[in-house]
C-alpha positions in Angstrom: 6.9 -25.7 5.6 3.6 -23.6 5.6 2.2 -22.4 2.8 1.5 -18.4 3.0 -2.0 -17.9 1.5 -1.0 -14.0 1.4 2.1 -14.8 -0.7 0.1 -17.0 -3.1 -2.3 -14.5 -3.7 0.3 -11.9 -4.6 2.0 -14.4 -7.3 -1.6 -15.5 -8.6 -1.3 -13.3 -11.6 -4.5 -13.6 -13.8 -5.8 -16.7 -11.7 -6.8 -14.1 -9.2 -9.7 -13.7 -8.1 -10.9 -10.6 -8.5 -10.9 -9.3 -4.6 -6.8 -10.2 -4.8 -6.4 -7.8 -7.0 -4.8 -4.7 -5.7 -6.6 -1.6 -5.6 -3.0 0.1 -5.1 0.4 -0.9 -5.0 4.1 0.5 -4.8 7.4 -0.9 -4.8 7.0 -2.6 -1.8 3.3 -3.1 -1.0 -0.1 -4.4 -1.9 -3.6 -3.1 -0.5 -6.7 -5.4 -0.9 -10.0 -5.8 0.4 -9.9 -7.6 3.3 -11.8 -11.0 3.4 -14.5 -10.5 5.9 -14.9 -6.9 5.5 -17.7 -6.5 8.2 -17.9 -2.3 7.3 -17.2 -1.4 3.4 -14.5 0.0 2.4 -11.8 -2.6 4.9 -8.9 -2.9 3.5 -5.5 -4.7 4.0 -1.8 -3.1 3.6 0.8 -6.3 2.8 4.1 -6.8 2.0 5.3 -8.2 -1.1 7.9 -10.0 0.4 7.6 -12.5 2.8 7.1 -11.2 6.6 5.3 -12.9 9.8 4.5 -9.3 10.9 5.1 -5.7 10.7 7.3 -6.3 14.0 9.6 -8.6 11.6 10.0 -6.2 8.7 13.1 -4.4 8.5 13.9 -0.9 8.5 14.6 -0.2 5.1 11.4 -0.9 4.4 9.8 1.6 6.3 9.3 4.9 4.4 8.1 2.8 1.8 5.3 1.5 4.2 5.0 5.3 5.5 4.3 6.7 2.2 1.8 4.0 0.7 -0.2 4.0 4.0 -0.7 7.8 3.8 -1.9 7.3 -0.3 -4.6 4.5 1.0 -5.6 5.9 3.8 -6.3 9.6 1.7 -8.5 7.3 -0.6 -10.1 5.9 2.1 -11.1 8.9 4.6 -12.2 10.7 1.6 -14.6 8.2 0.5 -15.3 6.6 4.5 -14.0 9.2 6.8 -12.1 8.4 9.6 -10.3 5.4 9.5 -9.0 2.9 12.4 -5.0 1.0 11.6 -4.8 -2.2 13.7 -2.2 -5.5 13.5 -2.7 -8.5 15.5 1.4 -9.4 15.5 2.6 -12.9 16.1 5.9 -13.5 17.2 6.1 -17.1 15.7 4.0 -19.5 13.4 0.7 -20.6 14.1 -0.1 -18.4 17.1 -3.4 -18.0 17.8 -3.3 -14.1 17.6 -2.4 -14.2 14.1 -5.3 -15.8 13.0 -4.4 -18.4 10.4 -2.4 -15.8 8.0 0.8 -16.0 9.0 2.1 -13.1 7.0 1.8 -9.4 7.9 -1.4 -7.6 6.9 -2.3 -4.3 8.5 -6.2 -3.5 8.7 -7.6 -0.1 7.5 -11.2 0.1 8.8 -13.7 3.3 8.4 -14.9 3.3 12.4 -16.1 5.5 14.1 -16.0 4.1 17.4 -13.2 3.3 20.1 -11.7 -0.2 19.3 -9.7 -1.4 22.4 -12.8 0.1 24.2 -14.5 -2.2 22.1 -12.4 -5.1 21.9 -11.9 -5.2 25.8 -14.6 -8.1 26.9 -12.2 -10.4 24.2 -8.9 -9.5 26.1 -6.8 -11.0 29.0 -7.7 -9.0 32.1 -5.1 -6.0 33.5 -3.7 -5.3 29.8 -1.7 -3.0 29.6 -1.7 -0.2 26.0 1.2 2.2 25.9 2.1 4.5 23.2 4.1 3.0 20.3 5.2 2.8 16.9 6.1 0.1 14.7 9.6 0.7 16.3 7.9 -1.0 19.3 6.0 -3.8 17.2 9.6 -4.6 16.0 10.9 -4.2 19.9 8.1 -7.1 20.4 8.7 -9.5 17.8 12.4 -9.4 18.8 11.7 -10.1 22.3 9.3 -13.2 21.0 5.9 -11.8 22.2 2.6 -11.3 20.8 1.3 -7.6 20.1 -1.4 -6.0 19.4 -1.1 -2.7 17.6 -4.0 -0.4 17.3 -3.9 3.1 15.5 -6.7 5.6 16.3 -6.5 8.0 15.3 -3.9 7.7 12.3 -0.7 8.4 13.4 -1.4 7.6 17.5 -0.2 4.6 17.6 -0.6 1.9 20.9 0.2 -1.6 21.8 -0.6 -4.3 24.5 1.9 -7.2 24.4 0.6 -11.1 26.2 1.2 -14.7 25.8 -1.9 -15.3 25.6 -4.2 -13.4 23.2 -7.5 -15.2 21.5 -7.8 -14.9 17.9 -9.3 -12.3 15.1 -10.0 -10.0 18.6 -10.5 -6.6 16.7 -13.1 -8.3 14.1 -14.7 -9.9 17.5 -15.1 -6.6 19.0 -16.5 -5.1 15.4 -18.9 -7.3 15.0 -20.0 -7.0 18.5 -20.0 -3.6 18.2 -22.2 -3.6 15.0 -24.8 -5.9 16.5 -23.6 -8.9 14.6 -21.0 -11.0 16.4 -21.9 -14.2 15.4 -20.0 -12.9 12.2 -16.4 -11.9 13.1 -15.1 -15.0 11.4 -13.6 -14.4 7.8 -13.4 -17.7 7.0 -17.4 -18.4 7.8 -18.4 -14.9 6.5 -16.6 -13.3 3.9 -18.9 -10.4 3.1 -18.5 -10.6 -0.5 -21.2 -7.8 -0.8 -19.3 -5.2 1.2 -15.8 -6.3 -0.9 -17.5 -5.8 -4.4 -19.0 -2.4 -3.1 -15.7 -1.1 -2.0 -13.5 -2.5 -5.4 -16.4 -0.5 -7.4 -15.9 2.6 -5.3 -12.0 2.9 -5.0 -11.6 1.7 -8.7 -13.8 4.7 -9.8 -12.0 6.4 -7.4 -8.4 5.6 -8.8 -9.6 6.3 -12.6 -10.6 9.7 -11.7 -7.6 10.4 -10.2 -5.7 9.1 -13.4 -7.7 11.1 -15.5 -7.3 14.3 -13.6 -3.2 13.8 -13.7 -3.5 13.4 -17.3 -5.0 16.4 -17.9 
């Protein structure tokens, strides 16, 4: 059996480090700064329990999701402006699209530039995007194929499903787009410096907010 380094991290308690801890939680949910944030202020929306993707959770689940996105995403385009919601969704273990976390993690990204626009040089040629939801991430998973789900803007949701997709595509086409694609990998360049940056900024963030309920 393979051990989930997302589910790990969510039991790690005070051996955390201190970029697993979550900014903001709910019943449900985690966010974190995501592990090779290229742009500051990347973050990641997981599930407590255990899911391969967003395509694989089930329904109940799902206003939950709805209503902790829109918190962290209000945090975010305040402090970023606008903000970019992509999945890569594996249908099984150890598929190359989901690039060696097989548990579902949603990216929140402050772009402002068009990602499958950007992400087309590192995708199988003729692929088709159509509207969707996660209703048709879960259609996907059920049928046993990869997806990719982009959001942009929030709340416009697409997907492209394939046998064949590459790995970490959508940090590929960032860090090509930024000039710097030599660094897409998260495992060869975290960007500590943009994760400490963006912890400092949404935990001052968070404690005003606190404050200002108080009152």
């Amino acid at each position: 059996m393979n051990k989930c380094c997302l589910c790990s991290k969510i039991g790690a308690g005070d051996n955390q480090e201190r970029w697993d801890e979550p900014l903001f939680s709910s019943a449900n949910f985690i966010s974190l700064p995501s592990i090779g944030s290229l742009v500051e202020g990347w973050l990641l929306i997981i599930p407590k329990e255990h899911f391969l993707s967003f395509g694989a959770m089930p329904l109940h689940l799902a206003n939950d999701l709805a209503t902790f996105r829109a918190l962290v995403a209000d945090y975010l385009e305040r402090k970023y402006g606008s903000l970019c919601a992509f999945e890569h969704g594996p249908s099984r273990l150890t598929r190359q699209i989901g690039c060696g976390v097989d548990h579902a993690h949603l990216h929140l990204v402050p772009i402002n530039f068009d990602l499958i626009s950007a992400a087309h040089p590192f995708l199988p040629r003729n692929l088709v995007w159509k509207d969707s939801n996660l209703d048709e991430c879960r259609s996907a998973f059920v049928k046993g194929l990869d997806y990719l789900y982009v959001e942009q803007p929030l709340g416009h949701g697409r997907i492209a499903v394939h046998e064949e997709f590459g790995s970490q595509v959508f940090r590929k086409a960032i860090a090509s787009h930024l000039q710097i694609p030599d660094q897409y990998s998260w495992r060869e360049y975290p960007q500590f410096e943009n994760i400490a940056r963006t912890i400092n900024i949404l935990r001052v963030a968070e404690a005003a907010r606190t404050n200002n309920a108080a009152k």
